[in-house]
Structures are given as structure tokens and as C-alpha cells.
N, CA, C and O of each residue as an XYZ file, in Angstrom:
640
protein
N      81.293    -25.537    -35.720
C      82.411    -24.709    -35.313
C      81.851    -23.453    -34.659
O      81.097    -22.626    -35.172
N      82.317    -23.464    -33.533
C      82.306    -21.702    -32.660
C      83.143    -20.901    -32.856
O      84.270    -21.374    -32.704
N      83.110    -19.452    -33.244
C      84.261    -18.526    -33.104
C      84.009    -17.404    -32.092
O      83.059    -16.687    -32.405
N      84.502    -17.148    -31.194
C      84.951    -15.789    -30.235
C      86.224    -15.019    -30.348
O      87.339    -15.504    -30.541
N      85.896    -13.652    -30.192
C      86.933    -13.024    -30.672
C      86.737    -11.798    -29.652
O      85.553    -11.547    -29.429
N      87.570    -11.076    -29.063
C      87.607     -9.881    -28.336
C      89.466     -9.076    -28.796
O      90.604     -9.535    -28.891
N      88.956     -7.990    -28.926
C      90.254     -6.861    -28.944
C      90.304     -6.190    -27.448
O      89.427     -5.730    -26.718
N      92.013     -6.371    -27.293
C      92.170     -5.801    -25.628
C      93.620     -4.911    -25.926
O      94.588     -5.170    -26.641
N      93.330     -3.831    -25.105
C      94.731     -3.220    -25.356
C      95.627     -3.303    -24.971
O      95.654     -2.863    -23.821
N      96.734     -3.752    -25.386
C      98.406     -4.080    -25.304
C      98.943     -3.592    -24.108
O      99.839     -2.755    -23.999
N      98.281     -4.224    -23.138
C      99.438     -3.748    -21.683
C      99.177     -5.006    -20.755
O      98.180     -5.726    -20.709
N     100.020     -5.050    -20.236
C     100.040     -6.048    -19.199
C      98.699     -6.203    -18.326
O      98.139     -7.299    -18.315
N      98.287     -5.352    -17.750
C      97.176     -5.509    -17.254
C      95.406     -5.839    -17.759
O      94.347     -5.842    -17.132
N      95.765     -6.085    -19.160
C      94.973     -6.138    -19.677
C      95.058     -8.032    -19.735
O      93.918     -8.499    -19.746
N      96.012     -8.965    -19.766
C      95.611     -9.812    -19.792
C      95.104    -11.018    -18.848
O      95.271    -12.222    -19.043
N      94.397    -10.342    -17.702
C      93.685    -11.051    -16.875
C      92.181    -10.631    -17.588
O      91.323    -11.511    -17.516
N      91.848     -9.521    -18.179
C      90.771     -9.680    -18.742
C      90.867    -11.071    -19.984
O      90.122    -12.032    -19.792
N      91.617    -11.077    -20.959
C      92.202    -12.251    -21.603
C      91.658    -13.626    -21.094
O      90.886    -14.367    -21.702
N      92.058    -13.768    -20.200
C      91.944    -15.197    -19.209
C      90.840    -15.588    -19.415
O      90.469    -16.547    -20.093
N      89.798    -14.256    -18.360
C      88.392    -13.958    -18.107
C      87.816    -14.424    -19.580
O      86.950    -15.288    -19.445
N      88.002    -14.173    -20.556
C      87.661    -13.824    -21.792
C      87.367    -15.617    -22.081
O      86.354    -16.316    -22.105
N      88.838    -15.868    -22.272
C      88.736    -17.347    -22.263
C      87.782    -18.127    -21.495
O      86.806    -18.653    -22.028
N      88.059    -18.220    -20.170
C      86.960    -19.141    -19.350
C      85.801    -18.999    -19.199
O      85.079    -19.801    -18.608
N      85.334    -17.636    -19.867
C      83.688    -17.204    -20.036
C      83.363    -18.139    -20.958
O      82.524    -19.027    -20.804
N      84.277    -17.866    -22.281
C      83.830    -18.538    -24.021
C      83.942    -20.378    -23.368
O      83.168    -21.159    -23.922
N      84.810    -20.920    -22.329
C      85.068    -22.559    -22.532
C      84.289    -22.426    -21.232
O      85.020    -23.004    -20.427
N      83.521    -22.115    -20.757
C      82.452    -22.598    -19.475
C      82.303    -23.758    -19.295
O      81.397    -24.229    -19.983
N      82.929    -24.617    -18.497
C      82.641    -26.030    -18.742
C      83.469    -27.075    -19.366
O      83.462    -28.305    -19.298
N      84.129    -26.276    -19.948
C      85.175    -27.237    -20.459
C      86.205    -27.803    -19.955
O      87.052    -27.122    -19.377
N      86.296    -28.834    -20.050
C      87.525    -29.558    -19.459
C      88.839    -29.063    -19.201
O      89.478    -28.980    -18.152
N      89.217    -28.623    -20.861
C      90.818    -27.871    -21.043
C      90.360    -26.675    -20.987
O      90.409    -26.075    -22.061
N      89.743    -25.873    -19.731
C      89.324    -24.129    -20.394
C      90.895    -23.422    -19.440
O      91.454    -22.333    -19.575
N      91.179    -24.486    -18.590
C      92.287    -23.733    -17.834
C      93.581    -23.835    -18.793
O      94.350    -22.875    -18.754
N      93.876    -24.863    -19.612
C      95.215    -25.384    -20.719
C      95.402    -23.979    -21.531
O      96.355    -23.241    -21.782
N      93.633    -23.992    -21.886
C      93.616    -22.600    -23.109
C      93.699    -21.333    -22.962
O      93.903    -20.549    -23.889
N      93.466    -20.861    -21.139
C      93.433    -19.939    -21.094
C      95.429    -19.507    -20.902
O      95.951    -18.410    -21.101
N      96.052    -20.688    -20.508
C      97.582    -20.567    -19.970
C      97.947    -20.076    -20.820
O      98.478    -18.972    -20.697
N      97.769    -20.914    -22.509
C      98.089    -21.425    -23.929
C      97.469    -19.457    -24.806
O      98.020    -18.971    -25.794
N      96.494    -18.912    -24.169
C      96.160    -17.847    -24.078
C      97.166    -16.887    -23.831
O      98.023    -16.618    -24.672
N      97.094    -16.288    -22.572
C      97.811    -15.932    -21.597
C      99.502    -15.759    -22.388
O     100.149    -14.716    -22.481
N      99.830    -16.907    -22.794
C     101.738    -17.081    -22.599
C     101.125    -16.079    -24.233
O     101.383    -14.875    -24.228
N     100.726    -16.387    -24.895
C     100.504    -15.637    -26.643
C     100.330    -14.453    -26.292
O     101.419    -14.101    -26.745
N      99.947    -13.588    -25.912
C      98.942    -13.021    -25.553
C     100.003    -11.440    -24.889
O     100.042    -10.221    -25.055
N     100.794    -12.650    -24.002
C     101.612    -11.847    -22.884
C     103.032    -11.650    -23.887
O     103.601    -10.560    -23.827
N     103.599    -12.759    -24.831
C     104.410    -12.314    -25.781
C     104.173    -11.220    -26.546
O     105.067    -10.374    -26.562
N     102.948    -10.975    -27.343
C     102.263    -10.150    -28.413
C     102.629     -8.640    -27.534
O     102.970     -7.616    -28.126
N     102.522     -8.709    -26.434
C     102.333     -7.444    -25.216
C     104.044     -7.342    -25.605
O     104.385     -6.292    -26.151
N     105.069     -8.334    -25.359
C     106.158     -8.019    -24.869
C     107.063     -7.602    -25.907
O     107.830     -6.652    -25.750
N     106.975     -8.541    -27.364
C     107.806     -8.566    -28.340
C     107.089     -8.368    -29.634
O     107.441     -8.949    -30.661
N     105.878     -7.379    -29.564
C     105.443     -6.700    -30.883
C     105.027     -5.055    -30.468
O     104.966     -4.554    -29.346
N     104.847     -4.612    -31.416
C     104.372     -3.132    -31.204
C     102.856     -3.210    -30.408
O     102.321     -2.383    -29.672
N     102.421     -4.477    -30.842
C     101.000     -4.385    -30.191
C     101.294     -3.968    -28.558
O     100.413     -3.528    -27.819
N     102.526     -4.166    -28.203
C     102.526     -3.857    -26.453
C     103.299     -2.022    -26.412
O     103.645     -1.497    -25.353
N     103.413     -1.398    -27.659
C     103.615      0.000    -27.500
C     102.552      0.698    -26.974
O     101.578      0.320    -26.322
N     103.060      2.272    -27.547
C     101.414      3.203    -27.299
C     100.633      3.142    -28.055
O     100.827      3.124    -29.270
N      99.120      3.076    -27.253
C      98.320      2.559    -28.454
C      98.159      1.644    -29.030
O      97.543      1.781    -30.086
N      98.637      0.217    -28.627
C      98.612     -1.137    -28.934
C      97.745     -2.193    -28.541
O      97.408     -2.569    -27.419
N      97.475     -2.566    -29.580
C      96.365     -3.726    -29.347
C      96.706     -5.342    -29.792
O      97.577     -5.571    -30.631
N      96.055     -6.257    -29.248
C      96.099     -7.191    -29.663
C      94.341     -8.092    -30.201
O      93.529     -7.355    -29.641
N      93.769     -8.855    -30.706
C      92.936     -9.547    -30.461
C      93.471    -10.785    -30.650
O      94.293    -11.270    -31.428
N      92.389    -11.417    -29.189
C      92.495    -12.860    -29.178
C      91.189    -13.714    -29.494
O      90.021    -13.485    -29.180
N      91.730    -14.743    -30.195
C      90.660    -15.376    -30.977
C      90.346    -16.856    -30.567
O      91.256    -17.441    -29.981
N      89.475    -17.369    -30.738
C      89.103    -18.968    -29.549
C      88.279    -19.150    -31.023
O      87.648    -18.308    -31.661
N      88.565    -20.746    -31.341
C      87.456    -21.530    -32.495
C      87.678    -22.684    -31.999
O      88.739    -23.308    -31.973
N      86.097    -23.129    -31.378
C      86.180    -24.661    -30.982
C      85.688    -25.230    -32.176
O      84.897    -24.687    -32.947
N      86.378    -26.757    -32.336
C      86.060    -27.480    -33.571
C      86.016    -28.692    -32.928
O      86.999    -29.431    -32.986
N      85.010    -29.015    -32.312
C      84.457    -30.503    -32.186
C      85.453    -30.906    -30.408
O      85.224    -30.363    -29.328
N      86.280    -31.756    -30.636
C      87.134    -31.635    -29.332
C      88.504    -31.070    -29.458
O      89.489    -31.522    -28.874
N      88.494    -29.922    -30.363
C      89.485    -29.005    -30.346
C      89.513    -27.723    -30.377
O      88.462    -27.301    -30.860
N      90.296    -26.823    -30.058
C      90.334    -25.587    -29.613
C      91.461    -24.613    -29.868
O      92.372    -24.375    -29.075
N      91.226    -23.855    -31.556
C      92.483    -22.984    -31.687
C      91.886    -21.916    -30.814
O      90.732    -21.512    -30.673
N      93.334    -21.502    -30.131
C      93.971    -20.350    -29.689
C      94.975    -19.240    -30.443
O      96.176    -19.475    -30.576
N      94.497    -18.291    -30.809
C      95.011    -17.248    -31.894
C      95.060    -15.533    -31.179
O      94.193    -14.845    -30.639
N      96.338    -15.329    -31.459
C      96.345    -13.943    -30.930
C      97.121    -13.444    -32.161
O      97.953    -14.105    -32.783
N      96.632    -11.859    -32.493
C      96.586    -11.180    -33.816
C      97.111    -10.099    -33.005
O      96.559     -9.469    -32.104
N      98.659     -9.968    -33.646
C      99.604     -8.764    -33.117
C      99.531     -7.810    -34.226
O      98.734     -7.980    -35.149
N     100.299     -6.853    -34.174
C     100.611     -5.897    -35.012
C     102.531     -5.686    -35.087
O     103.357     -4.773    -35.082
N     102.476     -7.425    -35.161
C     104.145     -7.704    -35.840
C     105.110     -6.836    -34.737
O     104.773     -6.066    -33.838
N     106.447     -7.283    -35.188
C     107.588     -6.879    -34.706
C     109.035     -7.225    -35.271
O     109.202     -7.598    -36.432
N     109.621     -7.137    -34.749
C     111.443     -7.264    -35.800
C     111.629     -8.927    -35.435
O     111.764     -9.489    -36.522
N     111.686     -9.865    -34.401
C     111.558    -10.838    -34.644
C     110.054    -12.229    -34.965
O     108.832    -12.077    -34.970
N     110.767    -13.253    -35.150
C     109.879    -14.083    -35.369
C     109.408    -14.983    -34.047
O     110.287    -15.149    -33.202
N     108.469    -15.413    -33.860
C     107.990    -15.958    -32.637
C     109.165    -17.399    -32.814
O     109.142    -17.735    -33.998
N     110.044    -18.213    -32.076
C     110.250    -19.341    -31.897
C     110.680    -19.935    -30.826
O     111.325    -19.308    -29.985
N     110.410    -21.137    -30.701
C     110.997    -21.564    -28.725
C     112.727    -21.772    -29.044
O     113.538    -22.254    -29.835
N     112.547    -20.866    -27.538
C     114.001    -20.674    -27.312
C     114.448    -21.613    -26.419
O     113.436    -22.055    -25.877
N     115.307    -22.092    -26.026
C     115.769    -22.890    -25.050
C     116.619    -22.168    -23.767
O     117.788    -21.787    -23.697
N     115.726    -22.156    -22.977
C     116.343    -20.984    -21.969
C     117.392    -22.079    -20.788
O     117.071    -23.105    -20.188
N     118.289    -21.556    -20.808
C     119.259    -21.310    -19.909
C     118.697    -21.478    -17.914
O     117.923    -20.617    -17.498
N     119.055    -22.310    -17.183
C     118.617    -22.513    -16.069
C     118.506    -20.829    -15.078
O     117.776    -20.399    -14.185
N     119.436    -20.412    -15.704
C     119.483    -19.107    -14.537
C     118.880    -17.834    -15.361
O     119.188    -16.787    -14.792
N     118.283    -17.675    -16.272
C     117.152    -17.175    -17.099
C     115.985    -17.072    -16.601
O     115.342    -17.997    -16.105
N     115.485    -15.398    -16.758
C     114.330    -15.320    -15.916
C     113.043    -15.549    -16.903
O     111.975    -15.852    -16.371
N     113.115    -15.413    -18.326
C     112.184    -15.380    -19.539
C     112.639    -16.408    -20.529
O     113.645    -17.113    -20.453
N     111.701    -16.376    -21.500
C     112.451    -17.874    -22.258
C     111.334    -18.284    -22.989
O     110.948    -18.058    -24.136
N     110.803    -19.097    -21.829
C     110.235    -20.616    -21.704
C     108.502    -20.862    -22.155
O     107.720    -21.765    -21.861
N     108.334    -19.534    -23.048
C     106.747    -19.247    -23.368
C     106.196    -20.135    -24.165
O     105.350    -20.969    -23.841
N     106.823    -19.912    -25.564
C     106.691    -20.749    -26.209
C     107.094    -22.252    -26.144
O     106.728    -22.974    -27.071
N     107.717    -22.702    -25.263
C     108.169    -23.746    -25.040
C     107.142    -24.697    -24.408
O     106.992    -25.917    -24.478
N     106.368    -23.540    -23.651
C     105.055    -23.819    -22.863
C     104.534    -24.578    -24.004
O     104.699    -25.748    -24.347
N     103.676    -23.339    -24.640
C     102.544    -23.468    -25.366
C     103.342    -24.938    -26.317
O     102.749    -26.009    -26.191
N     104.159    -24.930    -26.884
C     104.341    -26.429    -27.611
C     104.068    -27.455    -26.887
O     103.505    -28.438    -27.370
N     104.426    -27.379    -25.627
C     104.149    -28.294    -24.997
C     102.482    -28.952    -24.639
O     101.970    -30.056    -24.450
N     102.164    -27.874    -24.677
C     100.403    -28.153    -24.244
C      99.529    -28.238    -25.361
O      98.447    -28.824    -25.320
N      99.988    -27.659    -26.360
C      99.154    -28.123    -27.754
C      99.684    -29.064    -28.497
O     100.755    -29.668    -28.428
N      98.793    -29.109    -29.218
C      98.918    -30.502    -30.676
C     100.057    -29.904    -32.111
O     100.661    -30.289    -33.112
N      99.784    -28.831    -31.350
C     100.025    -28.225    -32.958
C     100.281    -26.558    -32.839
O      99.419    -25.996    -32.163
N     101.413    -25.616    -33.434
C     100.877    -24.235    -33.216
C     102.337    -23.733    -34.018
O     103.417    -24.313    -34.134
N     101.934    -22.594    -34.438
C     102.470    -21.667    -35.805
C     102.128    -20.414    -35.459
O     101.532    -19.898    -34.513
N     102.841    -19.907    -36.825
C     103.041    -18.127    -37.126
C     102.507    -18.111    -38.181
O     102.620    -19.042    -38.979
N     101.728    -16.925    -38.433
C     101.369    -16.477    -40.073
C     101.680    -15.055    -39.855
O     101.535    -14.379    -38.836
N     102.158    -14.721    -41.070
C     102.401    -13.036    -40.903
C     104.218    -12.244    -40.947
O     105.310    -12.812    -40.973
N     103.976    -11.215    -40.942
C     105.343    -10.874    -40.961
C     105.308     -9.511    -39.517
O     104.495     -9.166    -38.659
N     106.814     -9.067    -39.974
C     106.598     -7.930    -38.891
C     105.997     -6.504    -38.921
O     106.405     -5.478    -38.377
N     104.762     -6.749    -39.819
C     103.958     -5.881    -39.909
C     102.427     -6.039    -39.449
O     101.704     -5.053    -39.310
N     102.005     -7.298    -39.231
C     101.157     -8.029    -38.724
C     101.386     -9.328    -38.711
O     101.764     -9.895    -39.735
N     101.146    -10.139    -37.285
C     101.424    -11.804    -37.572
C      99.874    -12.115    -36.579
O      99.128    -11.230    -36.161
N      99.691    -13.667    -36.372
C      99.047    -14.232    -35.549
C      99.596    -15.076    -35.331
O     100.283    -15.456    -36.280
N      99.671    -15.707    -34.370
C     100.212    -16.830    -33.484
C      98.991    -17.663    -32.796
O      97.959    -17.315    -32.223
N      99.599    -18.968    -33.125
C      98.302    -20.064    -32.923
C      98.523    -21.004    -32.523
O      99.519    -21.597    -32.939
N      97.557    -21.680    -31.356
C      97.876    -23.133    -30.983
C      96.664    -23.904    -30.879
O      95.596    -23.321    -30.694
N      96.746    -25.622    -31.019
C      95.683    -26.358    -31.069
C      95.968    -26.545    -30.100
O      97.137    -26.678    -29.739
N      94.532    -26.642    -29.055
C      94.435    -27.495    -27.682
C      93.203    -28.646    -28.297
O      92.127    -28.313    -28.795
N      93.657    -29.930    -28.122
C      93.030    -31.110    -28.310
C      92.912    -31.690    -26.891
O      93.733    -32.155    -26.101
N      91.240    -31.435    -26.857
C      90.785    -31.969    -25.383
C      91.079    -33.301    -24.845
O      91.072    -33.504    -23.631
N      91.350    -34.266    -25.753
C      91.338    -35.510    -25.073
C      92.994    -35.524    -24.750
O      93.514    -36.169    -23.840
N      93.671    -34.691    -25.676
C      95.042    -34.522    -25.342
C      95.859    -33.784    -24.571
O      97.085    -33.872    -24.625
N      94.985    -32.718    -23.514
C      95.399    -32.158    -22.598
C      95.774    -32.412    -21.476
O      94.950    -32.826    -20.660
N      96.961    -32.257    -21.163
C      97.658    -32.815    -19.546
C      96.981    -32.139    -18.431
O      96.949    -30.920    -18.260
N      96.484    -32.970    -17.743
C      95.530    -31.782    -16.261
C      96.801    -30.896    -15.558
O      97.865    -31.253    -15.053
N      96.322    -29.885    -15.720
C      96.754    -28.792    -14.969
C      96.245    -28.182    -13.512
O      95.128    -27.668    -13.471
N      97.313    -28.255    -11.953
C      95.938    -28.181    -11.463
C      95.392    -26.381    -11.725
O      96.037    -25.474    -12.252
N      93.809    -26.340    -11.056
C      93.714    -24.747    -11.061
C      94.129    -24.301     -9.822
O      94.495    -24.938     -8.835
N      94.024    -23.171    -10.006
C      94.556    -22.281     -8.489
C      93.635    -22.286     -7.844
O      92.460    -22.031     -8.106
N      94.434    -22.768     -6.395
C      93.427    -22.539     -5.247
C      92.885    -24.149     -5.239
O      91.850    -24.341     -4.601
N      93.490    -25.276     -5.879
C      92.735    -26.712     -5.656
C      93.084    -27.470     -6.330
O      93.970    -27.143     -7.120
N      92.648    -28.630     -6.350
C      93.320    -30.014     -6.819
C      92.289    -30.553     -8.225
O      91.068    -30.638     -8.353
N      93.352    -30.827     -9.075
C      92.549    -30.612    -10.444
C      91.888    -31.982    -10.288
O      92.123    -32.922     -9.529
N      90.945    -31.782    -11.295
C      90.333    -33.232    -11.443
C      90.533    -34.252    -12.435
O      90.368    -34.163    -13.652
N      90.883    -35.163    -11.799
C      91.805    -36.739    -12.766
C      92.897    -36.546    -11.820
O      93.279    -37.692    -11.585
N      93.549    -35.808    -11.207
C      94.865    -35.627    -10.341
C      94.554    -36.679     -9.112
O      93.452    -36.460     -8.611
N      95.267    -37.760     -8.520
C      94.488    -37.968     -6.964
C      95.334    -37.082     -6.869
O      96.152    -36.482     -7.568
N      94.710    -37.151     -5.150
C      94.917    -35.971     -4.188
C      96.822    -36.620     -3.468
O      97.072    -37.824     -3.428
N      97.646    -35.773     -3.102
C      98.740    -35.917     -2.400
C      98.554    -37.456     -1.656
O      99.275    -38.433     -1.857
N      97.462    -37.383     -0.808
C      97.346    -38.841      0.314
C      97.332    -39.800     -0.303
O      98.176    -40.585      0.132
N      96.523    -40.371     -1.549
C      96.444    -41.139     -2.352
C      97.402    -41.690     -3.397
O      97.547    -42.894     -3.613
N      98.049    -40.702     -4.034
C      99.235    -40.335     -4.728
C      99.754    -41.452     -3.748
O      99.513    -42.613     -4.079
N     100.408    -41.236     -2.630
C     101.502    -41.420     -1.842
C     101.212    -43.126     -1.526
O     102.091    -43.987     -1.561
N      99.972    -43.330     -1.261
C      99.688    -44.711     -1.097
C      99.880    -45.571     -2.089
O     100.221    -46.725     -1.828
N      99.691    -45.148     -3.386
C      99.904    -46.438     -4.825
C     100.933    -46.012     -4.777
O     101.466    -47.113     -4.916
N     101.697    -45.400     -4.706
C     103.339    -45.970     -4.731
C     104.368    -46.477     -3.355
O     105.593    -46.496     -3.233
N     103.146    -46.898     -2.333
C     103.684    -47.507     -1.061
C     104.167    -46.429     -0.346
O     105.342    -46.622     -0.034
N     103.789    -45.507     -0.012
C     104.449    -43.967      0.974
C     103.560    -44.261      2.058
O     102.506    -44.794      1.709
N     103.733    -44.020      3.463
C     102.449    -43.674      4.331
C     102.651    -42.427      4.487
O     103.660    -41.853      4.076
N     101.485    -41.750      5.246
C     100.998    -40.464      6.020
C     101.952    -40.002      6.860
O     102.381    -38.849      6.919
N     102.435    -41.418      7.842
C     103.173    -41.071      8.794
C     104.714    -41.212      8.678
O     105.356    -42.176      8.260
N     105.166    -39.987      9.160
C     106.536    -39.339      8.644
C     107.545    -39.934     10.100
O     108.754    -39.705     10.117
N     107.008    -40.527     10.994
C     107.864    -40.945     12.682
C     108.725    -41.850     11.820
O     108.335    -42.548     10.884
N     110.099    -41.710     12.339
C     111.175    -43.053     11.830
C     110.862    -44.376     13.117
O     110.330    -44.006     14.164
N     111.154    -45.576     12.979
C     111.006    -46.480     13.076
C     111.961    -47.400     13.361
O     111.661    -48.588     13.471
């Protein structure tokens, strides 16, 4: 088992260091983009809906790889509600965070109250849906041209 851990302070701009944080610790890893999202959405809640995103607020985020799995843990400093997926509404601009992260992990919970909680998700590598990365075409994805051919599409768009 590996553990990494970094404290970042509670503002929005702080979680592209987060990311960074992540894809330094999974170098190489298959799911380092799943964990850093699965990151990121925790991370960016803790900022939005705990004190950790007041003045003076912190969060740490925590990474433990265990063989071909990967908790994701972010350690708030609590708030008046409880973390749960909401079911957002089509014309809703926020929502859908946690809905994410269930979706992309195996597994993920709350410990804590609104005086301190952590929030956690399993990313299980063999169980991660490819995501592509930015800026390119993920790998296991074919590419658009290919895509289009196993399901009988051609290139060429001229009617006939």
C-alpha cells in the first residue's frame, strides 16, 4: 500500500494544484485521469459546501493505492449539510458532483460530522470507464474514423 497526502487551501484556484497533485502521485497510471476528476469533483465540493472553502480554509487530499485500487479522500472541516447525490434537474447549473464520482468509482462514503468529515471514493483500475484526456483521444477509445466504420458509417458525407 502507498499513501500521499498534500494540504491546499480552500479556494477555487487552488484545485488545479489538486489535479497536479494527483497525476504527479499516479504517473503512469492508467485511471490517473478518473482519479484526478473523482479528485477534483471532492475536492471542489469541500471548497463549495464546507467551511474548508471560508477564510482561512483548508482542505487535504489524500490518494492510497492498494494493489489495482485507488482511494480518493478529501478531509474538510465539515459543514451544515451531508454530502449526498442529488438528482439535478435538466435546467440546473450544479448538482451532478456526486453523481459523477458514484458513477466512476466502485464504492464511496462520508465519515464525520459537520465539524470535520472526509469524503471518499474507490477507483478500481480494471473498472474504470476511459475517459478521454484533454487535448486527445484516450487510449482503448478508437478514433471517430474507425468508430464510424464497425458500425457501417463512411467518411463520405455526399448524398447519393
Amino acid at each position: 500500500m502507498e499513501i500521499w497526502s498534500k494540504e491546499f487551501a480552500g479556494r477555487p484556484e487552488c484545485l488545479v494544484d489538486a489535479r497536479k497533485f494527483t497525476y504527479a502521485v499516479l504517473d503512469g497510471c492508467d485511471a490517473a485521469h478518473t482519479v484526478a476528476l473523482v479528485a477534483d469533483e471532492l475536492a471542489g465540493n469541500a471548497i463549495k459546501h464546507t467551511a474548508s472553502g471560508g477564510p482561512g480554509g483548508e482542505f487535504v487530499l489524500r490518494l492510497a493505492r492498494f494493489g489495482n485500487r485507488c482511494r480518493v479522500r478529501v478531509d474538510d472541516q465539515g459543514g451544515p449539510s451531508t454530502p449526498a447525490v442529488y438528482v439535478a434537474d435538466d435546467a440546473d447549473e450544479a448538482g451532478r458532483g456526486l453523481t459523477i464520482v458514484s458513477a466512476l468509482s466502485a464504492n464511496w462514503g462520508v465519515d464525520g460530522d459537520e465539524n470535520a468529515r472526509s469524503v471518499w471514493a474507490d477507483i478500481t483500475f480494471d473498472e474504470t470507464p476511459a475517459i478521454p484526456k484533454p487535448g486527445g483521444p484516450s487510449a482503448g477509445l478508437p478514433s471517430q474514423m474507425s468508430a464510424k466504420r464497425k458500425v457501417g458509417m463512411t467518411t463520405d458525407d455526399r448524398k447519393r
